[in-house]
Backbone as JSON, one array per atom type, in Angstrom:
{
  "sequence": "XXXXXXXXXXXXXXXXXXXXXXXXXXXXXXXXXXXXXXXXXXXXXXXXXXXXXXXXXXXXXXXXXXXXXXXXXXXXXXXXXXXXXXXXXXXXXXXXXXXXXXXXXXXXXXXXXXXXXXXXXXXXXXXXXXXXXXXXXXXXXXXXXXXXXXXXXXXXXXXXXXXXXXXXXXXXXXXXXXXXXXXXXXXXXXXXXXXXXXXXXXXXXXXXXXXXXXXXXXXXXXXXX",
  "N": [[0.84, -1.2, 0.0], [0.88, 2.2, -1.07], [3.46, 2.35, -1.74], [5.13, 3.8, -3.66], [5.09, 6.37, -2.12], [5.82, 5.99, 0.42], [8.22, 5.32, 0.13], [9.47, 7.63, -1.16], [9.07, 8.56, 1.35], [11.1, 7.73, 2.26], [13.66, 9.23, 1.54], [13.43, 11.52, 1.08], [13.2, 11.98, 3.93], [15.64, 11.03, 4.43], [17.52, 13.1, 3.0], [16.76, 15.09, 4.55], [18.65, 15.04, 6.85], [20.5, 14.85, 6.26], [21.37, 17.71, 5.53], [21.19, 18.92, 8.17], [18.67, 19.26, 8.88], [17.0, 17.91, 10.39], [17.71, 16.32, 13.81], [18.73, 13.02, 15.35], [15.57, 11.52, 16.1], [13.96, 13.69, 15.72], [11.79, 15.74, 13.7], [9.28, 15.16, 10.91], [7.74, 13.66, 8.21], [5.04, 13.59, 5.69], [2.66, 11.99, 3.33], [-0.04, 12.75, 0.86], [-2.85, 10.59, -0.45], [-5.51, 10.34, -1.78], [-7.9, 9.57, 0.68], [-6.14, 8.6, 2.65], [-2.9, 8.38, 3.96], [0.58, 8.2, 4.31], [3.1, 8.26, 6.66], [5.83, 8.9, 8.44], [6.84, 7.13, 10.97], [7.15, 6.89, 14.08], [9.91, 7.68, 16.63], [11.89, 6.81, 15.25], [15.16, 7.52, 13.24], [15.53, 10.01, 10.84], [17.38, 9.26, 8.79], [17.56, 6.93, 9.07], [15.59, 5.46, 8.14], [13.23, 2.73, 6.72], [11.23, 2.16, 4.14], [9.05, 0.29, 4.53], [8.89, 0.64, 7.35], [7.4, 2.99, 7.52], [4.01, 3.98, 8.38], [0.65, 3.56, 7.35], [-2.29, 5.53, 7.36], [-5.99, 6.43, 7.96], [-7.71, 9.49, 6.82], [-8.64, 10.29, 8.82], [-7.59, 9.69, 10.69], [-6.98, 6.55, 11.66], [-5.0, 3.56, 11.93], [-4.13, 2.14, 8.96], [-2.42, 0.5, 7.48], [0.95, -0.44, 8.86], [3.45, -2.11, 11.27], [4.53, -0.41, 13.03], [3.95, 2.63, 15.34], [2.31, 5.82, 13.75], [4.26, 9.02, 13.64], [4.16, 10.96, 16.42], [3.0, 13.83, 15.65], [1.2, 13.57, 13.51], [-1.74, 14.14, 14.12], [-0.71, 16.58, 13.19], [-0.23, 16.64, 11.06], [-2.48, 15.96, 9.74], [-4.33, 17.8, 10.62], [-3.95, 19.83, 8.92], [-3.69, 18.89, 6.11], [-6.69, 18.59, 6.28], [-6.91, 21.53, 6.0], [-5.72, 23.0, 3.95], [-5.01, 22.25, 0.42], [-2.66, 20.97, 0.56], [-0.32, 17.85, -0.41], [1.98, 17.08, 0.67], [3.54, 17.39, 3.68], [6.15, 18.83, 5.21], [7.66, 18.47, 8.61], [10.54, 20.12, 10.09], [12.96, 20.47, 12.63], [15.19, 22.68, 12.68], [18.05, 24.9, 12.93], [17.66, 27.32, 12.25], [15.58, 28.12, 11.97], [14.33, 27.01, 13.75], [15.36, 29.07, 16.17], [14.26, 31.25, 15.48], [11.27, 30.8, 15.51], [11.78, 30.57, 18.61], [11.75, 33.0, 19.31], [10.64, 35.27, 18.05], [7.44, 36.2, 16.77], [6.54, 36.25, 14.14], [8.37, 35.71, 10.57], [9.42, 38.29, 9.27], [8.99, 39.81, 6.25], [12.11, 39.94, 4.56], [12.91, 38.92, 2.57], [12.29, 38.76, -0.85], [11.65, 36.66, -2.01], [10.42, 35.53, 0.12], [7.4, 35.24, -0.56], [7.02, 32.92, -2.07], [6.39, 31.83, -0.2], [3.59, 32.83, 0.72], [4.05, 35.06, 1.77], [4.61, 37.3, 4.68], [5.83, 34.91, 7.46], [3.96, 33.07, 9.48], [4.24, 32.62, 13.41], [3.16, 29.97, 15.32], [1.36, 29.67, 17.72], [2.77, 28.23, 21.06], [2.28, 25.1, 21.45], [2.5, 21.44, 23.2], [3.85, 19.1, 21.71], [2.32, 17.22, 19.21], [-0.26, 17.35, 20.4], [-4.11, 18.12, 20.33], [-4.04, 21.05, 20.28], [-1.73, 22.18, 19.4], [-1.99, 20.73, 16.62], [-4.29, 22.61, 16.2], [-2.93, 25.36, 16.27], [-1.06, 24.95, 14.3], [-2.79, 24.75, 12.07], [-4.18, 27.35, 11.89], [-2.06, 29.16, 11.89], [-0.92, 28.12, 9.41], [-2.48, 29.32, 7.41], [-3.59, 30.11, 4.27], [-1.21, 30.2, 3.63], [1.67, 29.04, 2.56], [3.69, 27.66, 4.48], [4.76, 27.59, 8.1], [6.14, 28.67, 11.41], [6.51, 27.05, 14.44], [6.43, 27.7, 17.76], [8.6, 28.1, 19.92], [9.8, 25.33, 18.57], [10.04, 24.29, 16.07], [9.46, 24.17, 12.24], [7.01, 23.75, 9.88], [6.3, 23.07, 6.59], [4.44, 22.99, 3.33], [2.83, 21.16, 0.26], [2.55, 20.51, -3.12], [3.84, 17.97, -3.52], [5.9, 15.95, -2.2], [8.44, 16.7, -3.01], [8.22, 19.67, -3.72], [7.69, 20.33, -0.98], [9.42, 19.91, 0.12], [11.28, 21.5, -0.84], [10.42, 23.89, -0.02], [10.61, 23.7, 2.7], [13.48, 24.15, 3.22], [13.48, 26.47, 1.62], [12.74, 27.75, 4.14], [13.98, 27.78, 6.21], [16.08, 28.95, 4.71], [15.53, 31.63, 5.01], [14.85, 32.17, 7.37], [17.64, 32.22, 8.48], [18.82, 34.0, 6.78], [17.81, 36.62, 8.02], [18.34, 36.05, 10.66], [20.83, 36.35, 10.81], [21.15, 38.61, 9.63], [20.58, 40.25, 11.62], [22.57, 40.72, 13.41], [23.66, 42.26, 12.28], [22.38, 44.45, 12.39], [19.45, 46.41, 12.87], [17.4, 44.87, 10.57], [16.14, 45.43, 7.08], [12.92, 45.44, 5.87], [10.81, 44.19, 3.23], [8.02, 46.01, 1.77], [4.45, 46.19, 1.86], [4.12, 47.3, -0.55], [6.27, 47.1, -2.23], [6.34, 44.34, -1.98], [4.31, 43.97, -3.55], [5.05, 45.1, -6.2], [6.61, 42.75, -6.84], [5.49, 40.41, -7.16], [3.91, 41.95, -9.22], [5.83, 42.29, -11.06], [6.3, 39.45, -11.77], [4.43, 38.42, -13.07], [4.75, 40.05, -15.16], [6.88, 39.39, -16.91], [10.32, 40.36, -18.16], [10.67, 41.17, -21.62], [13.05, 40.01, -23.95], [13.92, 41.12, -26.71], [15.02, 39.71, -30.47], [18.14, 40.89, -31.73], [17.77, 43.23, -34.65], [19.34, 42.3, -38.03], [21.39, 43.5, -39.16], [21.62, 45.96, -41.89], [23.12, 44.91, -45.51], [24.62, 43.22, -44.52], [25.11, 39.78, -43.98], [23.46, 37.35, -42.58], [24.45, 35.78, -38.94], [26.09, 33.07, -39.45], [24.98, 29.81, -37.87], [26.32, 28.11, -37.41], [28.86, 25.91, -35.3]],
  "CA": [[0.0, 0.0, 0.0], [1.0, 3.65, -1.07], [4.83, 1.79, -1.78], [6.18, 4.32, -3.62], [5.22, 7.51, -1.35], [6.59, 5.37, 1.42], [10.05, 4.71, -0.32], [9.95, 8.9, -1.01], [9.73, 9.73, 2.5], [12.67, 8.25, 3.2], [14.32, 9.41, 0.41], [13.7, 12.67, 1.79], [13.98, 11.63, 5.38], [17.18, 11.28, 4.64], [18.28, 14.16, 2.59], [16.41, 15.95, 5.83], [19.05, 14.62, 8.13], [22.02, 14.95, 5.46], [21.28, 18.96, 5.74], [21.03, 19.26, 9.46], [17.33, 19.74, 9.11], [16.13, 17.26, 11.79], [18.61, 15.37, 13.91], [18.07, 11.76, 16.05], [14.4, 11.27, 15.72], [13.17, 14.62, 15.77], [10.86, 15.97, 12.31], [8.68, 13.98, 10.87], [7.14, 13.91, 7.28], [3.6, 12.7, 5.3], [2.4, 11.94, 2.08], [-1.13, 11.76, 1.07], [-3.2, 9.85, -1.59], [-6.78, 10.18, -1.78], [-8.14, 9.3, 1.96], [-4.96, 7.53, 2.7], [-1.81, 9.51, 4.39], [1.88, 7.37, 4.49], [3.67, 9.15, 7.41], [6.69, 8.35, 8.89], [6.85, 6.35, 12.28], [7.56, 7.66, 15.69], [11.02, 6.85, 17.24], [12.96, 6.26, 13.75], [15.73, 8.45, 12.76], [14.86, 9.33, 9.51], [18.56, 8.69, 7.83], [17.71, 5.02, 8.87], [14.4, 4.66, 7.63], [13.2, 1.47, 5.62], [9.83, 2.12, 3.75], [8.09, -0.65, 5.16], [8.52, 1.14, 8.66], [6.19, 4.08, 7.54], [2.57, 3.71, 8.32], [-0.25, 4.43, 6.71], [-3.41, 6.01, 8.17], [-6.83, 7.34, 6.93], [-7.77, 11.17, 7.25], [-9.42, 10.24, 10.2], [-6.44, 8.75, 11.64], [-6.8, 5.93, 12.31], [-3.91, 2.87, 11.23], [-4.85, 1.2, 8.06], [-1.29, -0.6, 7.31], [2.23, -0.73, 9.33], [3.58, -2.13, 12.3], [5.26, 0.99, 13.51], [3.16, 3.39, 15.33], [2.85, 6.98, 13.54], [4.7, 9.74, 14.51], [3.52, 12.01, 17.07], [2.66, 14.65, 14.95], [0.21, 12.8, 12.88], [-2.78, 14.93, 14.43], [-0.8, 18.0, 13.24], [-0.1, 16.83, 9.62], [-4.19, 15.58, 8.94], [-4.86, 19.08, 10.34], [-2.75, 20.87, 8.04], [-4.21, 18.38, 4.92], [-8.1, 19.45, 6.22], [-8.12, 22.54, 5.51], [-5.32, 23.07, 2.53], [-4.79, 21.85, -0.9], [-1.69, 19.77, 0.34], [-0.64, 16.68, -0.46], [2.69, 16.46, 1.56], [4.22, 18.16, 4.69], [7.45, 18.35, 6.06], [7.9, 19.49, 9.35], [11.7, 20.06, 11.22], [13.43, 21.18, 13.84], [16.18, 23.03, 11.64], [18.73, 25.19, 13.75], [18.23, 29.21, 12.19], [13.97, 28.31, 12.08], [13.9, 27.18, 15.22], [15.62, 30.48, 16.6], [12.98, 32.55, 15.43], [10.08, 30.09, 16.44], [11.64, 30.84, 19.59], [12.4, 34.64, 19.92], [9.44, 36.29, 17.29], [5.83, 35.86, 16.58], [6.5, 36.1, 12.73], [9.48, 35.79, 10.42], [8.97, 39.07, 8.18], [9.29, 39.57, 4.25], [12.97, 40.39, 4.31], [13.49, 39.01, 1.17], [10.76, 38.85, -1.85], [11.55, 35.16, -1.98], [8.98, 35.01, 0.49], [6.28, 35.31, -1.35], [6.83, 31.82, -2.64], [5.8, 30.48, 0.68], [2.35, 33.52, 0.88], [4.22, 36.33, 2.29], [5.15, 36.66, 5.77], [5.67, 33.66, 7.72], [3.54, 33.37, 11.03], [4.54, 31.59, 14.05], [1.84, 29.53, 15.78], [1.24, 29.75, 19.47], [3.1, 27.35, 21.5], [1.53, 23.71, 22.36], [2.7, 20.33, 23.42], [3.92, 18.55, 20.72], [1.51, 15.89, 19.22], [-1.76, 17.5, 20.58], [-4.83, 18.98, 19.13], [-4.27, 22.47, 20.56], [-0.46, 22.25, 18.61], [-2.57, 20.95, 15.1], [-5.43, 23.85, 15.69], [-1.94, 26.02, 16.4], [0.1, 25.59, 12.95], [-3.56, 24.79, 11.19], [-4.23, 28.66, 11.89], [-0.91, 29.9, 11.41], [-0.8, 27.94, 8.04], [-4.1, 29.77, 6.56], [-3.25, 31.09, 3.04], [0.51, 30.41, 3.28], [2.94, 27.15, 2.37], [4.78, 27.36, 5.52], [4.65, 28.52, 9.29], [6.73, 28.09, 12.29], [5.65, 26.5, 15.4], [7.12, 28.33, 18.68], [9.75, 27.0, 20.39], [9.32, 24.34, 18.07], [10.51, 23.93, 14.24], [9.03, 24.94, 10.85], [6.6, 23.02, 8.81], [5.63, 23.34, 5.37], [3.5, 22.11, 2.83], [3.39, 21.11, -1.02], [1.73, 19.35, -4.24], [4.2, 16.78, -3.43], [7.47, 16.04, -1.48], [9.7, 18.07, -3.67], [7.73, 20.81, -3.32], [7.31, 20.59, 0.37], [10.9, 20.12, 0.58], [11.71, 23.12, -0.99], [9.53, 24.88, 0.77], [11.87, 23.58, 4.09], [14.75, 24.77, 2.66], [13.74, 28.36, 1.77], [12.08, 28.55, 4.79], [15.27, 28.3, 6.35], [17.41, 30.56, 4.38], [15.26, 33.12, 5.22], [15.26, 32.68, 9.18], [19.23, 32.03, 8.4], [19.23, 35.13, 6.4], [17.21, 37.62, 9.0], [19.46, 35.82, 12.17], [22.37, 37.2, 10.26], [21.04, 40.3, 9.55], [19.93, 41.07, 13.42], [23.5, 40.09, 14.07], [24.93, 43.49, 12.04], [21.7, 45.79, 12.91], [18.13, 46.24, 12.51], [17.13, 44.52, 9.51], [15.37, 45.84, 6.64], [12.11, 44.26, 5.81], [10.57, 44.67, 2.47], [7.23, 46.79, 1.9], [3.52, 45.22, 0.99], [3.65, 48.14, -1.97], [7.58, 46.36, -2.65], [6.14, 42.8, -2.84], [3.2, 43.62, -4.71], [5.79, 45.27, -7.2], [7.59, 41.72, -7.15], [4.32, 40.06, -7.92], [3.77, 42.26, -10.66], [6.6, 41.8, -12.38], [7.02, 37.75, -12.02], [3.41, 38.1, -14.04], [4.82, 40.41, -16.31], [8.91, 39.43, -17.23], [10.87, 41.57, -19.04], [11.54, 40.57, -22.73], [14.29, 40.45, -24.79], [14.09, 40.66, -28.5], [16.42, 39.33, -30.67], [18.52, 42.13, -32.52], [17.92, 42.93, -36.15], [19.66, 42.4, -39.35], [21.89, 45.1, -40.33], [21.92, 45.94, -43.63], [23.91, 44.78, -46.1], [25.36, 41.98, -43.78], [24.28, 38.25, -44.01], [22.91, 36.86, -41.07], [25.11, 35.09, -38.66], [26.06, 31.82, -38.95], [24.81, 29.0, -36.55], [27.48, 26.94, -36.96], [29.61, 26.43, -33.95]],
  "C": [[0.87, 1.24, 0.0], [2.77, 3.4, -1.42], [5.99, 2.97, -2.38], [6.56, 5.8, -2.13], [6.39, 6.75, 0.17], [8.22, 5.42, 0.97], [10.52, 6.53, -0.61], [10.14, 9.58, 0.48], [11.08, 8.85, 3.25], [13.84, 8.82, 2.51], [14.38, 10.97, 0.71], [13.78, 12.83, 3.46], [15.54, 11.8, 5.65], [18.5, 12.9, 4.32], [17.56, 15.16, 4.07], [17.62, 15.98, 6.28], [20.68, 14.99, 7.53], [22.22, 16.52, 5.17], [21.24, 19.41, 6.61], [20.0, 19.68, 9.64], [16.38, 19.55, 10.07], [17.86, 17.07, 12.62], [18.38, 14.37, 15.5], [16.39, 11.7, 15.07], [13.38, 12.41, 15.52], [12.5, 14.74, 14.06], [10.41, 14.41, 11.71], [8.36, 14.48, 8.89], [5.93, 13.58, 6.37], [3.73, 13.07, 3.62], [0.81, 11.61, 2.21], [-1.83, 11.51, -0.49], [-4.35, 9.25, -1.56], [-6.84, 10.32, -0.06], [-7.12, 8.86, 2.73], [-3.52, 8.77, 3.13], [-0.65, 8.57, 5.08], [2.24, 8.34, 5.49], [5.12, 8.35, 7.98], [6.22, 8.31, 10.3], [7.59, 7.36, 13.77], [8.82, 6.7, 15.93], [11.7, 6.53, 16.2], [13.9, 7.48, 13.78], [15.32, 8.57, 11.57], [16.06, 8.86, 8.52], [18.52, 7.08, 7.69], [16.46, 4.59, 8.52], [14.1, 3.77, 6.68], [11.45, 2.09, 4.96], [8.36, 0.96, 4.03], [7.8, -0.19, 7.14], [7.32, 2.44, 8.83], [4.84, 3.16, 7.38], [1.91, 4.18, 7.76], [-1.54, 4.66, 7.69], [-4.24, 6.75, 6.99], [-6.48, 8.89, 7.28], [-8.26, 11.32, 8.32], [-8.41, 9.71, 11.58], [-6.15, 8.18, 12.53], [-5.85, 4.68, 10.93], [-4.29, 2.0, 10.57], [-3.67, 0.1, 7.75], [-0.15, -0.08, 7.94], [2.6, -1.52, 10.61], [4.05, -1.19, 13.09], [3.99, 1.63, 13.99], [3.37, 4.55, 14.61], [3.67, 8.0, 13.95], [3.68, 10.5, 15.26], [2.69, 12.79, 16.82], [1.68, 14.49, 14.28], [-1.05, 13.96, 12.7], [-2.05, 16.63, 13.23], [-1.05, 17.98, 11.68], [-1.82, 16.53, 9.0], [-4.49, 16.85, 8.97], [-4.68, 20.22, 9.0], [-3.57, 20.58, 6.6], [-5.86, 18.63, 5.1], [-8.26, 20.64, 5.74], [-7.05, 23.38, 4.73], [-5.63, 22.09, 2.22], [-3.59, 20.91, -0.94], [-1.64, 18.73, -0.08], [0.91, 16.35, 0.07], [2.66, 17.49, 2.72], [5.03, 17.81, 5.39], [7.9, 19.15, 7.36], [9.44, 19.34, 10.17], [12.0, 21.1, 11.93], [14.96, 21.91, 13.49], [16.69, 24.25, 12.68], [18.21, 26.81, 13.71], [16.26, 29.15, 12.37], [13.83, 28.05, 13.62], [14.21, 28.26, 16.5], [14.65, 31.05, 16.01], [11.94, 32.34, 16.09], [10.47, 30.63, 17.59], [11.92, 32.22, 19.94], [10.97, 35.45, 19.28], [8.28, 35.51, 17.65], [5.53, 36.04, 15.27], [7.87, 36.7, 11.83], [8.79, 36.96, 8.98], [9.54, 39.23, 6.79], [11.17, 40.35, 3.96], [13.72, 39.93, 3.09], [12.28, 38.43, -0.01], [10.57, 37.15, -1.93], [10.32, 34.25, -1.04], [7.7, 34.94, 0.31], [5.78, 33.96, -2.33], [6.57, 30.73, -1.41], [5.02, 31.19, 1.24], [2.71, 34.27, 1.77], [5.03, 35.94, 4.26], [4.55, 35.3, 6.49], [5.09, 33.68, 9.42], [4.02, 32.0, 11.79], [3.61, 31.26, 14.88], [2.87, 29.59, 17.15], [1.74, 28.27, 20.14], [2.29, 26.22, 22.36], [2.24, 22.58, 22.79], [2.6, 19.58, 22.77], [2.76, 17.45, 20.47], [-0.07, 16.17, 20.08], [-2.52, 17.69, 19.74], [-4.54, 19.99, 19.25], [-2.92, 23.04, 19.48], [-1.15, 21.91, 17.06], [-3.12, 22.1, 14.79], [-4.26, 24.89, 15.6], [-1.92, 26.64, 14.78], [-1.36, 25.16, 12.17], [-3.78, 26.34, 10.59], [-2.92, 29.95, 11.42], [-0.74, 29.65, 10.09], [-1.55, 28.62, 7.27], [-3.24, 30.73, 5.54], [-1.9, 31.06, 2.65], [1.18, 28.9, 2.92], [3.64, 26.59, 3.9], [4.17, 28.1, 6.46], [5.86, 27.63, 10.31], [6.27, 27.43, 13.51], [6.9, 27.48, 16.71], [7.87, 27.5, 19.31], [10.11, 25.41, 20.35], [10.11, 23.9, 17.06], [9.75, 24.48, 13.36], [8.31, 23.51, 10.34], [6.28, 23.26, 7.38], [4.91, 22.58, 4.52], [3.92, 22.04, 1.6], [2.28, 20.03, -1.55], [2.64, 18.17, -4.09], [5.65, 17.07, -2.61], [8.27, 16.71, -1.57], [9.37, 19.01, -2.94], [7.79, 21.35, -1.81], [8.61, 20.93, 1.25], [11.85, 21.19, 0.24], [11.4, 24.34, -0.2], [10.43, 24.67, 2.02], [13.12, 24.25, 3.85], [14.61, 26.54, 2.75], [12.97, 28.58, 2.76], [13.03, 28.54, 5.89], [16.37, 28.7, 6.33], [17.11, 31.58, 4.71], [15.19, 33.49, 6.63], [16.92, 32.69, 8.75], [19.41, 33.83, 8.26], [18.45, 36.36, 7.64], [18.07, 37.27, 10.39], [20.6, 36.17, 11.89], [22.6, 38.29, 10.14], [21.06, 40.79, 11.01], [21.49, 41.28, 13.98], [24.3, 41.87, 13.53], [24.11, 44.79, 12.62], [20.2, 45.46, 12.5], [17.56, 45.97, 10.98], [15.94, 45.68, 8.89], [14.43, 45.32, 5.9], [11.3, 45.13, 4.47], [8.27, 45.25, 3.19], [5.96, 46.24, 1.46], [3.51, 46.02, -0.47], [5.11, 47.24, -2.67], [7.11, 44.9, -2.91], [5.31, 42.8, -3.93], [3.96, 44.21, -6.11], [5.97, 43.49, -7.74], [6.67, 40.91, -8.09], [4.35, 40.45, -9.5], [4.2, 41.94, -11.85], [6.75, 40.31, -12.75], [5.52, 37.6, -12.82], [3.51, 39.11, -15.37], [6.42, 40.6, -16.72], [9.06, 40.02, -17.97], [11.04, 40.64, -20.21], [12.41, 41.15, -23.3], [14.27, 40.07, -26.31], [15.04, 40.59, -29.11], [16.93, 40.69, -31.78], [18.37, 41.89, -33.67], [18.84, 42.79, -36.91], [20.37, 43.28, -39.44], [22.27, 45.19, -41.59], [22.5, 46.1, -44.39], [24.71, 44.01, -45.33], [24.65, 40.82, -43.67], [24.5, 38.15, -42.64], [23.82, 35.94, -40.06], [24.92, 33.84, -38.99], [25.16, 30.82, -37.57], [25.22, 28.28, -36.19], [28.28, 27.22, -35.75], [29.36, 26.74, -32.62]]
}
């Protein structure tokens, strides 16, 4: 059941762990597929995961195939898939996100790049890992965006599929990286909603480049070569 998603999360389990994104057993990750949601197992590292150790569960979550119990988290990732458009989520405990989770209450637009995970990034109110009050948390913090942080917690994000979700982990900690670097020389400078909606603008209207004409009385270049 679900064989390959299973064999991708460890495939990114691992590259998690080979980036310093999780480390031991901490972060977790899901896949889902129709009613049906592969997750990785509680208590695994994920560099050592086998694909037969991830479980599967409905949306209701409860355990349709593994021996492994789910991870912890489980509750947070169904929440997350109720009420987006997901179909993975990767959540870790990554070193420059989890400094912010723990110092702010939202990592702001200091670079336009954020706009590829719905602007600024909010950090949900601190719960006890593996509850409901920690799903209703980063459910609310997620609303409208790819990503949020969890407070003195880690970063999750979301995605049309693993890649995606895993990208989304990545730039969502270059950009705590990049703002914990900045604080470090002086008060950062955080872009403007009139500055993103520029950015917007333009990534729906790119610049072109036409190709130069002819000059006359000269044959056309070659294309040899």
């Amino acid at each position: 059941m679900m064989k390959e998603p299973r064999e991708r999360l460890c495939e990114f389990g691992r590259r998690a762990a080979e980036l310093g994104l999780v480390i031991g057993t901490s972060g977790n990750l899901s896949v889902r597929e129709g009613d049906l949601v592969a997750v990785t197992p509680s208590g695994v590292a994920l560099d050592r995961l086998t694909p037969e150790q991830c479980p599967v569960v409905d949306v209701d979550g409860y355990l349709v195939e593994g021996e492994t119990q789910p991870s912890s988290e489980t509750p947070m990732h169904l929440a997350v898939y109720a009420t987006t458009d997901a179909r993975a989520v990767v959540h870790t405990h990554s070193v420059f996100g989890t400094v912010v989770a723990s110092t702010m209450t939202e990592l702001p637009p200091i670079h336009y790049n954020c706009l590829l995970l719905g602007g600024t990034v909010k950090v949900a109110e601190y719960a006890t890992y593996g509850t409901p009050e920690l799903a209703e948390n980063v459910r609310a913090a997620m609303a409208g965006r790819r990503a949020a942080l969890m407070a003195n917690h880690g970063g999750v994000t979301i995605g049309v599929d693993l890649e995606q979700a895993f990208e989304a982990t990545r730039l969502l900690e270059w950009l705590c990286e990049v703002y914990v670097r900045a604080r470090a020389l002086g008060e950062p400078r955080v872009l403007s909603e009139a500055e993103l909606t520029a950015v917007i603008e333009r990534a729906f209207n790119p610049p072109t480049f036409p190709r130069r004409p002819d000059v006359p009385g000269r044959a056309p270049r070659s294309s040899a070569g």
